[in-house]
N, C-alpha and C positions, 0 to 999 in steps of 0.2 A: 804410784801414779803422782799423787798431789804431796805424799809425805804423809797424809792421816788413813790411818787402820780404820777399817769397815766399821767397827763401833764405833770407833768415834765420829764418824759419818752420819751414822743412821742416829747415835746420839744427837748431835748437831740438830738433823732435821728434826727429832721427837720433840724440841726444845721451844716452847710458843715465840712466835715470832711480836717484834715489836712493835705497836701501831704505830706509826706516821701520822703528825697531824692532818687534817682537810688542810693546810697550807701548804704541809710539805710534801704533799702527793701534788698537789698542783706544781709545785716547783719544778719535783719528780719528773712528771707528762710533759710540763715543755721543757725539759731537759732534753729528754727522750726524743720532744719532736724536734726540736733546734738539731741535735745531733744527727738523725736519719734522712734531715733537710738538706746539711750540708757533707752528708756522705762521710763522715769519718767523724777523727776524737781531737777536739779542740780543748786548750787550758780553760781553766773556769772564770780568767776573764775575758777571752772570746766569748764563750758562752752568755757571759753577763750582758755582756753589749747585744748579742743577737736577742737576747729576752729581753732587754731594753726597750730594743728597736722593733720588736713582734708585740711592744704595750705591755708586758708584764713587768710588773715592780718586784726585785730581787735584789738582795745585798750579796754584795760578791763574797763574803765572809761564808754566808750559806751553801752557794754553793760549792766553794773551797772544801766546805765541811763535808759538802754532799761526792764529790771527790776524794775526800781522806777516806770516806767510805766504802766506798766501789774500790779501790785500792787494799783498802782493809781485808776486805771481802776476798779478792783476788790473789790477795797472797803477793802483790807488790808494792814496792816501798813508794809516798807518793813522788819524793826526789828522781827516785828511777822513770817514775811514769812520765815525768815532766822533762826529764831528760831524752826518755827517746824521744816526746815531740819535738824537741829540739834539732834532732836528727836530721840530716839530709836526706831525702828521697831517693834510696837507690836507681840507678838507670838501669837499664833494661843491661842483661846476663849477658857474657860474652858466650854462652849457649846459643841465648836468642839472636845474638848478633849472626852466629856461624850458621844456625838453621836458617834465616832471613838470606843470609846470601847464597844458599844453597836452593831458596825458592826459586830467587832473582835469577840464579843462573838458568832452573828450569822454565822460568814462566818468556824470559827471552829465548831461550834456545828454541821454544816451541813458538815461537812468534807472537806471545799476549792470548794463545789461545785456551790452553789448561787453565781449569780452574780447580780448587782446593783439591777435589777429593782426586782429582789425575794427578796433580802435582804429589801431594801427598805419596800416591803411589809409584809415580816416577822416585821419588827420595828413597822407598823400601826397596825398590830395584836395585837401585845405587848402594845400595846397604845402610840408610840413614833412616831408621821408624819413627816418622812422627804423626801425630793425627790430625786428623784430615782439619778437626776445628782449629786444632793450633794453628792451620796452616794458614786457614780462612781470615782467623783473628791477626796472623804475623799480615797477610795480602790486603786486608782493610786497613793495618796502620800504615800500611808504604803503599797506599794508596796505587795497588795492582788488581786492575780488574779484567778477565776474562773474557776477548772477546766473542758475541754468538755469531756461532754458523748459521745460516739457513739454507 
């Protein structure tokens, strides 16, 4: 799986773990919180600045270090890790493109009336299976909504 044999696993975990000062546990926590705040994984000097700006006093050196860490830990190099952030943000899959237009085709032909979970099954009719949430989530971002009968 990870490349380490089950001994050496369970050895690992046997192995008394290292305290943390009370400072570097704090650092830790609004680490933690900065990152779950802003929904994903930022460089350690984004981070610095948002713990700046939240009042905590932090040397960027620290948590660089606290980053070589988590990296360490992870089994990735921190070059590598710095580099995917670097990465463009994939667009959306020419899957998701072709299933979207397969909605669009359905959600017009029926005149705006199906909504997810009919369209969804109009598609398996067609011979294309997709589920019903996918389909919900593809008609929320291209802003297709369902009209009611009464």
């Amino acid at each position: 799986m990870l490349g380490v044999s089950p001994s050496g696993y369970y050895e690992y975990l046997k192995r008394p773990k290292p305290s943390a000062s009370t400072e570097e546990k704090e650092t830790l926590k609004a680490i933690k919180k900065v990152y779950y705040r802003e929904k994903g994984t930022y460089g350690s000097k984004r981070i610095s600045k948002a713990l700046k700006a939240d009042g905590q006093i932090v040397n960027h050196k620290r948590v660089a270090r606290l980053m070589k860490e988590a990296c360490r830990v992870l089994g990735v190099s921190p070059s590598g890790y710095y580099e995917y952030l670097k990465r463009p943000k994939p667009s959306a899959s020419t899957e998701e493109k072709e299933t979207l237009k397969a909605i669009k085709k359905v959600y017009y032909r029926e005149k705006g009336t199906y909504g997810s979970k009919r369209i969804s099954k109009a598609l398996k009719a067609d011979g294309q299976i997709v589920n019903h949430k996918r389909v919900a989530r593809l008609m929320k971002e291209a802003n297709l909504k369902a009209t009611v009968r009464l």
